[in-house]
C-alpha positions in Angstrom: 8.2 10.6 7.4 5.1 12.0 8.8 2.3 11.0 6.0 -1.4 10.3 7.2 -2.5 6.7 7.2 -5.7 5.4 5.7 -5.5 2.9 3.1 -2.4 1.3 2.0 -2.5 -0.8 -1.0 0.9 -2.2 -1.9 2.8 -4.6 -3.4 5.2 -6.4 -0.8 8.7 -7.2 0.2 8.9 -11.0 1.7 11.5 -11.0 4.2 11.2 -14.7 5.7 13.7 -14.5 8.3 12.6 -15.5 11.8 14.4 -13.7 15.1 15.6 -11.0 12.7 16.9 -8.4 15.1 17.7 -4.8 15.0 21.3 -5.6 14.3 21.0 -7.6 10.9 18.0 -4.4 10.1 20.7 -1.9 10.9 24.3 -2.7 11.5 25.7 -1.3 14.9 27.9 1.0 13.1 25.6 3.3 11.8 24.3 4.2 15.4 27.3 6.7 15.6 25.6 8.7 12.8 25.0 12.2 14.4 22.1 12.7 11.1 18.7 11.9 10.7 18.1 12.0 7.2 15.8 9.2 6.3 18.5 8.8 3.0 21.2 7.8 5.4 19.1 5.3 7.5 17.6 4.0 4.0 20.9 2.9 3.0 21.4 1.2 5.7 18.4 -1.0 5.8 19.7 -4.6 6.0 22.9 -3.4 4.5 24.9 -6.5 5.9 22.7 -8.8 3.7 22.4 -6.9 0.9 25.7 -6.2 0.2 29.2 -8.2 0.6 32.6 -7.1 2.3 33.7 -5.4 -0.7 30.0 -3.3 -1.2 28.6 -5.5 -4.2 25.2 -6.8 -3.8 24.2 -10.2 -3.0 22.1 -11.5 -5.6 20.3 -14.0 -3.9 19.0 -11.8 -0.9 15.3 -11.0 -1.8 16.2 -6.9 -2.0 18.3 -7.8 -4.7 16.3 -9.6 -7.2 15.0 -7.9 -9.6 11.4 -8.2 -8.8 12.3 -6.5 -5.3 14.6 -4.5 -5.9 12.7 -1.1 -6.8 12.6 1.2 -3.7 9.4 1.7 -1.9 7.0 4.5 -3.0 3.3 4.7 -3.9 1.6 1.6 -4.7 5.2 0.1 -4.6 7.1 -2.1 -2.1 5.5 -0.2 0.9 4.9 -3.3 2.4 7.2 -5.8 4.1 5.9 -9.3 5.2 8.3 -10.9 7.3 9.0 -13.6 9.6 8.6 -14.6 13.4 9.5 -11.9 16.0 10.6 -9.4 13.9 13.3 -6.8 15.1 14.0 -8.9 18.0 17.4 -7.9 20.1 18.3 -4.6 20.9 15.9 -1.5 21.4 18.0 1.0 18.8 15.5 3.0 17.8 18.0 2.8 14.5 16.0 -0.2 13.1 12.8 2.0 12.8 14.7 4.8 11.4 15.9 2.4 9.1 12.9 0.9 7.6 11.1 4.4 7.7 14.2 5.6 5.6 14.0 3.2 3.2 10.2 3.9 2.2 8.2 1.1 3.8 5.0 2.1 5.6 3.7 -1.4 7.0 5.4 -4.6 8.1 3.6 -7.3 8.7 4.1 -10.4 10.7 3.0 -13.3 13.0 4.9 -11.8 16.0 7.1 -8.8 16.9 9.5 -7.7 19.1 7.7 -5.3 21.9 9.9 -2.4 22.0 10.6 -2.6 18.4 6.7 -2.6 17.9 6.3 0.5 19.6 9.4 2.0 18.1 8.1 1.5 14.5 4.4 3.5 15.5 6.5 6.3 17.1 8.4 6.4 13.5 4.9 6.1 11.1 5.3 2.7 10.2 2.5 0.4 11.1 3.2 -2.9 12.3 0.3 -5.7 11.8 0.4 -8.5 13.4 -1.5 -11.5 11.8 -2.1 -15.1 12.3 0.6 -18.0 11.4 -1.4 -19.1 8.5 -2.4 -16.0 7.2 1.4 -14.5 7.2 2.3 -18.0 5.5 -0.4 -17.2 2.7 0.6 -14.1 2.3 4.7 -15.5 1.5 3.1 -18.1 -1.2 0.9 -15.7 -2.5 4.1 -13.4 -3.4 6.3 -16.2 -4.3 4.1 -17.3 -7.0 3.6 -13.5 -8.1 5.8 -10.5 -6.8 3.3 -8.2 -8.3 0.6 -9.4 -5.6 -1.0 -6.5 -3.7 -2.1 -6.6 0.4 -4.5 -3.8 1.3 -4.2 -2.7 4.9 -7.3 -0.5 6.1 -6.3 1.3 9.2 -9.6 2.8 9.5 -11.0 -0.7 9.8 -8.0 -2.7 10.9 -7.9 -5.2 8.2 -5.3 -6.2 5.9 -6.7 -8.0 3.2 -4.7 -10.5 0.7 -6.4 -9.0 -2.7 -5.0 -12.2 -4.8 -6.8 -14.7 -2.3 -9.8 -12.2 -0.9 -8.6 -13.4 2.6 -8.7 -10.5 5.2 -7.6 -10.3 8.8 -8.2 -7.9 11.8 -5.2 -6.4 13.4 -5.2 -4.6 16.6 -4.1 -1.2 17.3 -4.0 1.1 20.0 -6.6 4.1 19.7 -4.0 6.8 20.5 -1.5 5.6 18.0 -4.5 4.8 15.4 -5.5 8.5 15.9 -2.0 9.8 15.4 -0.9 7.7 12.4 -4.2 8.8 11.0 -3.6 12.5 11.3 -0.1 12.1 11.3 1.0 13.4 14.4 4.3 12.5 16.7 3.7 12.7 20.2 4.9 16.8 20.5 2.0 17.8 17.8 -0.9 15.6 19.5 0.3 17.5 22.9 0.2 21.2 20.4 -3.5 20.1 18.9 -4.7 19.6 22.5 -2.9 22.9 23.8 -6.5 24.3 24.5 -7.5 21.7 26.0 -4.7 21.0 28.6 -4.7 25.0 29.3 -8.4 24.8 29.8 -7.5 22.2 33.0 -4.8 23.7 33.6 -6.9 26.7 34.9 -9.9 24.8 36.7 -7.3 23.5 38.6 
């Protein structure tokens, strides 16, 4: 969903699993779906460990418990800190799709994959990459109260742990900063600069 980024304050979904790849964040059947609603996608997010053979939930995976459980929207969930390389695997653009659909807005982490990275900016979700220790705070922080809030600044490029004070600087790359930030895909930063490009086009 296109929505302009600024500041994100959020409580968080701790998914601690190292080397998760796309295949576990979306199962390889749903890349046959010829839709793009973000509902479908949604419902697919980590639909393998969220649910059993037969369709009923797992109660022990973290989406499940009843702290977790509520989907993402303002203020709520919009966050996901998770584990080593994140979306690891193959490039399906899927898992992006996937975590857009289901609400979040930023995940956070020690390390991602590279194409996944840039597939997750291309889709409006932000992905912040901090330090070991800070990532590890942040999963104690929520184990010992789901209700704990992060606060990621894009103008600044902090995220700050607002039960500890603790902040870190993320980096990001100034075209996608500017585009999250005015929430434009590739095809509208190319229209906003129409102008611009027609202008050279001419001196040429």
């Amino acid at each position: 969903m296109k929505e302009k980024f600024d500041l994100i304050q959020s409580t968080c979904i701790p998914i601690a699993i190292d080397n998760c790849n796309t295949d576990l964040i979306i199962p390889a059947r749903y890349l046959a779906g010829t839709t793009r609603e973000s509902d479908f996608f949604g419902d697919a997010f980590m639909h393998d460990l969220r649910y059993d053979a037969d369709g009923k939930k797992i109660p022990d995976f973290v989406m499940n418990r009843d702290e977790f459980s509520e989907k993402p929207h303002a203020g709520v969930h919009e966050i996901i800190v998770a584990g080593a390389n994140w979306g690891s695997g193959s490039s399906r653009e899927h898992a992006a799709w996937a975590i857009a659909g289901y609400g979040v807005r930023v995940v956070i982490s020690c390390s991602f994959a590279d194409i996944h990275r840039n597939n997750l900016l291309n889709n409006f979700v932000l992905p912040v990459v901090v330090s070991i220790a800070f990532q590890q705070e942040l999963f104690d922080t929520i184990a010992r109260n789901p209700q704990a809030e992060v606060k990621v600044d894009v103008p600044e490029q902090t995220v700050t742990n607002l039960t500890t004070g603790h902040s870190e600087r993320f980096e990001l790359n100034g075209y996608k900063k500017y585009c999250l930030m005015n929430a434009l895909d590739d095809i509208d930063f190319l229209l906003e600069n129409t102008a611009k490009i027609e202008a050279w086009e001419k001196e040429r």
